[in-house]
N, C-alpha and C positions, 0 to 999 in steps of 0.2 A: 507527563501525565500518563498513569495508565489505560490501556483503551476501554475496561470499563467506566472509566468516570466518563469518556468524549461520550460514550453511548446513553449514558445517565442524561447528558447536557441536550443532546441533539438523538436520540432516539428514530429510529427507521426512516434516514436519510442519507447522502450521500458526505462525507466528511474529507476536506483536505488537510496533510498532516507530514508533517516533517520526522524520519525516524530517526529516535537517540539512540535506542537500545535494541538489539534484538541478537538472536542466537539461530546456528544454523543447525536443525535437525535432521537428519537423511538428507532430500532433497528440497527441503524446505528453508525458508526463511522465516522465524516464528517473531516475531514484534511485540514487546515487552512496554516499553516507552514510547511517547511519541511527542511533540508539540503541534498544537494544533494551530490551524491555519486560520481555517473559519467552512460552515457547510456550505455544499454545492448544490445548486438548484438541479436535477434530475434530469434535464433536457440541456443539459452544460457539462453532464461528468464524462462524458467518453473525451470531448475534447479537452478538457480540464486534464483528463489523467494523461493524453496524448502529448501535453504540453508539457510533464513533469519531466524534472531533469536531474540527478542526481538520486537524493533519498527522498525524495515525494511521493506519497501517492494520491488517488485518490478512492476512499473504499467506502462501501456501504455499513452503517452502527448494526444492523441486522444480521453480521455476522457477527458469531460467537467468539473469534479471535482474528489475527491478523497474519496472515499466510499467504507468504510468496514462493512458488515455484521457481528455484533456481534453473535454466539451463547450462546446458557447460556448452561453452564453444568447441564445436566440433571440426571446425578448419574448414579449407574452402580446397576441393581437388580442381586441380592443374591439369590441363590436357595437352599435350605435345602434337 
């Protein structure tokens, strides 16, 4: 399902969603695809998204697309 049809269905709410497709731009991770899970009540999404594990998230339909900030592991220093 692309994310404009989820936004069509459930409009200016919180949405949980499993991602098919997506492509990485720069630093980014742009989300093409997704299947949907079902919305989250607004007083349930911090922890809802807390709880996701793999390719889940959970994002609000009031964004215009679906963008994740990759970080890169930066390693952990050792000290002798």
């Amino acid at each position: 399902m692309k994310w404009n049809e989820v936004q069509n269905i459930y409009p200016d709410q919180f949405v949980k969603f499993e991602i098919l497709h997506s492509f990485e731009k720069d630093d980014k991770e742009i989300v093409e695809e997704v299947a949907l899970i079902g919305p989250v009540k607004e007083e349930d999404a911090t922890r809802e998204l807390l709880n996701c594990k793999n390719r889940t998230l959970v994002y609000h339909t009031s964004k215009e697309k679906v963008e994740v900030i990759i970080r890169k592991n930066i390693g952990l220093r050792r000290y002798l």
